[in-house]
C-alpha positions in Angstrom: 6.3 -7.3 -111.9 2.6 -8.4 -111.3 3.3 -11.9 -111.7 6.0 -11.5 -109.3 3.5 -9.9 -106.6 0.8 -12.4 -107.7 3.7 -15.2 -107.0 4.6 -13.8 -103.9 1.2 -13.4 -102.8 0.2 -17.1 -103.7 3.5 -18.3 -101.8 2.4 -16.4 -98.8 -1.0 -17.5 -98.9 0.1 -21.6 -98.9 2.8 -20.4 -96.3 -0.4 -19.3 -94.2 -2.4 -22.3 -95.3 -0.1 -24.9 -93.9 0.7 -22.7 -90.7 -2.9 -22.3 -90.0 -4.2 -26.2 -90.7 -1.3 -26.9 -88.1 -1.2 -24.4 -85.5 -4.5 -23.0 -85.6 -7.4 -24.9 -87.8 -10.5 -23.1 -89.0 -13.9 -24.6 -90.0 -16.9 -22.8 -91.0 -18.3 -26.1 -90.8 -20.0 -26.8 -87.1 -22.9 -27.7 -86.6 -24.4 -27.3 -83.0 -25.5 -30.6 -81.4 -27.7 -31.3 -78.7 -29.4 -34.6 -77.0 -32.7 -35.1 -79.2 -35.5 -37.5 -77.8 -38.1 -38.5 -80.1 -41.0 -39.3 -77.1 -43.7 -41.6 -77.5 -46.4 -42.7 -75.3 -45.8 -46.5 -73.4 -49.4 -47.9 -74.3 -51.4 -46.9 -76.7 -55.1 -45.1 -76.6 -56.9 -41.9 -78.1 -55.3 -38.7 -77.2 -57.2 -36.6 -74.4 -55.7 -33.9 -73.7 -52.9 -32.0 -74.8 -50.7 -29.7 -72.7 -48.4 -27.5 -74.7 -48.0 -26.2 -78.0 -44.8 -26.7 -80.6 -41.6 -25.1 -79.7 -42.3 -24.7 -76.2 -40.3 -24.2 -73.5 -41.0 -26.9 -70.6 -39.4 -27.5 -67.2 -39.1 -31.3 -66.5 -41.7 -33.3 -65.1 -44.2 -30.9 -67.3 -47.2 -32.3 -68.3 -47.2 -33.0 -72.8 -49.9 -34.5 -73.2 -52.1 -37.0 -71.5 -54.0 -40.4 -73.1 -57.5 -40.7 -72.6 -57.8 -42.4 -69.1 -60.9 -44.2 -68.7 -59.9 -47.5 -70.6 -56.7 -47.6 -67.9 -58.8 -46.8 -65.1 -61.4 -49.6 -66.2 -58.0 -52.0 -66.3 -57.3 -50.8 -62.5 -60.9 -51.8 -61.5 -60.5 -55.1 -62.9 -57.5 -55.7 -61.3 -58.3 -54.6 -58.4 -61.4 -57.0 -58.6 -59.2 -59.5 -59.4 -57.3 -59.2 -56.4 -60.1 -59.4 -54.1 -61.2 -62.6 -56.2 -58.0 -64.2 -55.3 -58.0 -62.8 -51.6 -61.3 -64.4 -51.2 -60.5 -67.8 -53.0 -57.0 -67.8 -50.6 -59.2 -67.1 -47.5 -61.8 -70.1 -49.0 -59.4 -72.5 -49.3 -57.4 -71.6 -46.0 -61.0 -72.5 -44.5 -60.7 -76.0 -45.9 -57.1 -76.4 -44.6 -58.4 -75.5 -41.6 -61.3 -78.3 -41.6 -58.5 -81.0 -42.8 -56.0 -80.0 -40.4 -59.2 -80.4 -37.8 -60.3 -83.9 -39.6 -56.2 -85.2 -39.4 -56.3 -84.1 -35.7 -60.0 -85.6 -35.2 -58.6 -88.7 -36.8 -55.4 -89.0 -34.7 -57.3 -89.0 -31.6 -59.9 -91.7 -32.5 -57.0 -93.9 -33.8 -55.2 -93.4 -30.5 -58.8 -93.9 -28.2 -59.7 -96.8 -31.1 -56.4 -98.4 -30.0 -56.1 -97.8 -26.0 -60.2 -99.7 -27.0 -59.0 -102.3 -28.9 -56.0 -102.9 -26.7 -58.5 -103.6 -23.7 -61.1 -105.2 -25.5 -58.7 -108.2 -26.5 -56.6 -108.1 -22.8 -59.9 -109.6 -21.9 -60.4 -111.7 -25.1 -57.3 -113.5 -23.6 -59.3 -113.9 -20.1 -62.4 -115.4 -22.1 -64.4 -111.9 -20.3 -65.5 -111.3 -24.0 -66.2 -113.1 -27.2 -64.0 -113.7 -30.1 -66.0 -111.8 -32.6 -66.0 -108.6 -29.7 -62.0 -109.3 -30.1 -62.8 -109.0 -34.1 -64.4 -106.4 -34.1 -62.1 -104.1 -31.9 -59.5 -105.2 -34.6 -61.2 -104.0 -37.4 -62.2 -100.9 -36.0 -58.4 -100.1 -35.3 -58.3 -100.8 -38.7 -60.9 -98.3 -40.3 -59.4 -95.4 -37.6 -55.8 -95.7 -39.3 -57.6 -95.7 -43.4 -59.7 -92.4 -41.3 -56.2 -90.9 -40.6 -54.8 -91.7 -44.2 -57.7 -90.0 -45.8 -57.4 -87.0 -43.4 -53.9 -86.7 -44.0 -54.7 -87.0 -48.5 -57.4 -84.0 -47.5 -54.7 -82.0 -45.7 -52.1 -82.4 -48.7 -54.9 -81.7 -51.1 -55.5 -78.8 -49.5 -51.8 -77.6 -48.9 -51.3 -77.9 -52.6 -54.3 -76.1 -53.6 -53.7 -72.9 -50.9 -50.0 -72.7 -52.0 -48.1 -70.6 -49.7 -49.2 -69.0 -47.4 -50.1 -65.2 -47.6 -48.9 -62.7 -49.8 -46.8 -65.4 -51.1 -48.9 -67.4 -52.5 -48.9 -67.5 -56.4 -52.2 -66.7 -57.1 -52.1 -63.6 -55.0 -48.5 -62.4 -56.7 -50.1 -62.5 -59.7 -53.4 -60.8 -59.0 -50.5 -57.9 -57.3 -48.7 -57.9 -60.7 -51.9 -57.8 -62.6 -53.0 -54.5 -60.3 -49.4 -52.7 -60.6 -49.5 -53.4 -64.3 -52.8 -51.9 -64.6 -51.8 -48.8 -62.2 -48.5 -48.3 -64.2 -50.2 -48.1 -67.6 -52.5 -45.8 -65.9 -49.6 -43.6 -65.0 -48.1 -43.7 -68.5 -50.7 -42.5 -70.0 -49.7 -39.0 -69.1 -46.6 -38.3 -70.8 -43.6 -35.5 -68.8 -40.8 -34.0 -70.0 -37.9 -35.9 -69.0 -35.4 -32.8 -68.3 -35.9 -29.3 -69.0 -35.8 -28.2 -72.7 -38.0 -27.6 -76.0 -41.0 -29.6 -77.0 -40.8 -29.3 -81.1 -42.2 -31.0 -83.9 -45.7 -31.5 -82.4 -47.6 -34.0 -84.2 -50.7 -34.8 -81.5 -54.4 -33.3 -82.1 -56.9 -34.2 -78.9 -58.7 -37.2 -80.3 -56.0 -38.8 -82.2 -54.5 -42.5 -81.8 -51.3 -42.8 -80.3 -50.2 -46.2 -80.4 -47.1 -47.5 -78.3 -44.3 -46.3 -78.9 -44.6 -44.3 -81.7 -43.2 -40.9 -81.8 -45.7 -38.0 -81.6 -43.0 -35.4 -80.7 -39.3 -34.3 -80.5 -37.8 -33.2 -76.9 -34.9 -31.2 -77.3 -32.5 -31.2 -74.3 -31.4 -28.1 -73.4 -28.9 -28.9 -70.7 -26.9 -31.0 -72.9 -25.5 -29.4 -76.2 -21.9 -29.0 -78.2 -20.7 -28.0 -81.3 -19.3 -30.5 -83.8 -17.0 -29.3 -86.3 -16.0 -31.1 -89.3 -12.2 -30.9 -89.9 -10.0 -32.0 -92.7 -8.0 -34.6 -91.8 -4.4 -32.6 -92.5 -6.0 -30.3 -89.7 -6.1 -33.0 -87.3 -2.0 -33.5 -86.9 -1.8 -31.1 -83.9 -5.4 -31.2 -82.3 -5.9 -32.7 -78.9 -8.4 -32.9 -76.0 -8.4 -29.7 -74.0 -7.6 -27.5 -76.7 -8.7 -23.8 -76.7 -11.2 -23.2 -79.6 -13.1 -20.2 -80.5 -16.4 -20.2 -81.3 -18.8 -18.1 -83.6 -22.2 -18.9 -83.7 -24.0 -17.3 -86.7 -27.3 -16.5 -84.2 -24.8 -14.5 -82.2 -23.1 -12.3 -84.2 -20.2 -10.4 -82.9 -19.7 -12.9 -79.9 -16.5 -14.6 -79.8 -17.0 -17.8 -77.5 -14.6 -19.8 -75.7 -14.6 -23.5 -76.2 -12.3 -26.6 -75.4 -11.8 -29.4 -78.1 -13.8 -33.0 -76.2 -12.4 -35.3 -78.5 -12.4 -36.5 -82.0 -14.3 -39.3 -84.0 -12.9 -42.5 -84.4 -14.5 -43.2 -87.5 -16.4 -41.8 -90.2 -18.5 -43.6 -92.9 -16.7 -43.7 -96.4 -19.9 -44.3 -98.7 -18.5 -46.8 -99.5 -21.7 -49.3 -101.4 -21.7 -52.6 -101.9 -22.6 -54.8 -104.5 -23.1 -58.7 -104.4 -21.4 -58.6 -101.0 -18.6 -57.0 -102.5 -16.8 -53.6 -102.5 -18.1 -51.3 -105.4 -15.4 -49.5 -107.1 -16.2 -46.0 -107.2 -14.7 -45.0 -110.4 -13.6 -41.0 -110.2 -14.4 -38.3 -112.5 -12.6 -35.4 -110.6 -9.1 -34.1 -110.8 -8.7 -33.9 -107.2 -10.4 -36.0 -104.7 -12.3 -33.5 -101.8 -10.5 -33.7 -98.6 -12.4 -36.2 -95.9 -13.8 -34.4 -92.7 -13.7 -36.1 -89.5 -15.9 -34.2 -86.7 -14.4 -32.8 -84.0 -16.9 -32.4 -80.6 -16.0 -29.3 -79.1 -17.8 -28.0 -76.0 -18.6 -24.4 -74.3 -15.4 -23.5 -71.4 -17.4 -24.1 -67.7 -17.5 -20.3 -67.4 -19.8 -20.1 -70.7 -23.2 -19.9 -70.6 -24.8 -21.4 -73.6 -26.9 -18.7 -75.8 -30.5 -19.0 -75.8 -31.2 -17.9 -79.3 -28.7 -20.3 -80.6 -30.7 -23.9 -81.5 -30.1 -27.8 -82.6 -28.7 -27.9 -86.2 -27.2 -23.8 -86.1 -23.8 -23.3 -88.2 -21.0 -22.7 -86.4 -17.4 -21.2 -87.3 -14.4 -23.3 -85.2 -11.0 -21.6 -85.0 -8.8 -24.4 -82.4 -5.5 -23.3 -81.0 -3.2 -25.9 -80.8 -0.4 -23.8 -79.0 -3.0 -21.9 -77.1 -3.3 -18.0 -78.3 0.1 -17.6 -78.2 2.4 -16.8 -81.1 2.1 -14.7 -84.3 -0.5 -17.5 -86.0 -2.3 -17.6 -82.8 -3.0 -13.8 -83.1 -3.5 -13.4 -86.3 -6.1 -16.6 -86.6 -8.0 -15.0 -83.6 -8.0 -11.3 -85.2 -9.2 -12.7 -88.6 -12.0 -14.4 -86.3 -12.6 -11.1 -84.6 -13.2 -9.9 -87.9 -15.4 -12.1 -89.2 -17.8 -11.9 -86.1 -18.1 -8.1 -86.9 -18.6 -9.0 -90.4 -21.1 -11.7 -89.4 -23.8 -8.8 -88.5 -23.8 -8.5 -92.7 -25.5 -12.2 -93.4 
């Protein structure tokens, strides 16, 4: 007779086993994700100042901390210098343009009096009213006015190339401006803000410490952005889709049933699988039965939810998804058995 109830009891249990993987599949293992930045400063220098403590609440655009300033201010004044060295050497060589374009002009206007000369000088070479050499001489002169204008004209091109464009165009200018906003924006990165509103946690920064570039001197946890992944066996997966209703018990919130929808699933796990001489290892097996493979379902809070504070990154999570919604007999007795179990969860 006991073996008869203990069959009976076994057959109902696997009944209830299937039924439940299918039509409403529990895990009580969820883990509660949220966006995790691992923040670093952009350039490097000595800490000098430090503006919160670890596990602290910030709003974004907070202050964390803050480099020392003086080297990056020192880089501005440089810059800056630099700038006005270029302004000055653009406004020097404009000057000589300026002369060259006045030396091509000058030059033009002797050729053209030089010629209207020369042109008169030998009308009366050809009515004997002057000598020949006069007649020579005017010749030659037009001569040395046209080499004037061709060395005018080499001064003006010498010094078009070496003014470049004009303005803030010029090259030497842009990169005296680039030089200056570099300066100013490693100036600015050298205090570091919360990017959104969340927790500053695992601190590592002490006022006088290096930070070099890049390197991680704290974790910012996001808390605006944050779900529940739940790992599933893969025979639970045969009837879960996006937009399913799933309930959610968070072990910081005891008693607190929470409505959730099923995101979407992963498309892929990793085996751990290893690999040997490029080739796949063969894992030989020492078990009788091989563990069931989880894939991780993301499941995330109904819009009418509000996240609970006291639950954070990494917290365990118990998942019951309804496949069929809450209605029929497994529906009601999956979400009673949860009901239960958040009562219960006041106990550990």
């Amino acid at each position: 007779m006991v073996a008869f109830i203990v069959a009976i009891l076994v057959v109902v249990l696997m009944t209830w086993y299937v039924l439940t993987d299918r039509h409403a599949p529990y895990t009580s293992r969820g883990t509660v994700s949220t966006w995790v930045t691992l923040i670093g400063p952009r350039v490097g220098g000595q800490v000098g100042e430090v503006f919160v403590h670890d596990n602290q609440q910030v709003r974004q655009g907070t202050p964390l901390f803050a480099l020392d300033p003086r080297p990056f201010e020192v880089a501005v004044q440089q810059a800056e210098a630099t700038l006005a060295q270029a302004t000055q050497g653009i406004d020097a060589s404009s000057a000589a343009l300026a002369a060259s374009q006045a030396d091509v002009a000058q030059a033009r206007v002797n050729l053209a009096n030089t010629r209207l000369a020369t042109a008169r000088t030998l009308e009366l070479e050809q009515h004997q009213l002057v000598s020949r050499a006069d007649g020579d001489n005017a010749r030659a002169s037009v001569k040395t006015a046209e080499a004037q204008l061709r060395a005018a004209l080499a001064g003006l091109r010498s010094a078009e190339l070496q003014l470049g464009a004009g303005g803030a165009d010029n090259p030497q200018i842009r990169q005296a401006q680039a030089q200056l906003e570099q300066a100013q924006l490693n100036l600015l990165y050298a205090t570091v803000e919360a990017p959104r509103d969340g927790l500053v946690t695992n601190l590592q920064l002490a006022v006088g410490q290096y930070a070099s570039a890049g390197a991680q001197v704290l974790t910012f946890v996001d808390s605006d952005g944050a779900w529940v992944v739940a790992d599933m066996r893969e025979n639970q997966l045969g009837n879960i889709r996006p937009g399913d209703r799933a309930g959610i018990l968070f072990d910081a919130v005891p008693g607190t049933i929470f409505e959730g929808r099923v995101h979407s699933i992963a498309g892929a796990i990793d085996p751990g699988r290893t690999f040997s001489g490029g080739l796949l290892q063969n894992a030989p097996e020492t078990r009788w039965f091989e563990p069931a493979r989880r894939i991780p379902v993301r499941i995330e809070l109904a819009p009418d939810q509000a996240w609970p504070e006291q639950v954070r990154s990494g917290a365990k999570v118990s998942v019951v998804v309804y496949t069929g919604g809450h209605g029929g007999p497994v529906g009601w007795i999956a979400a009673l058995l949860h009901r239960i179990q958040a009562i219960s969860s006041y106990l550990y």
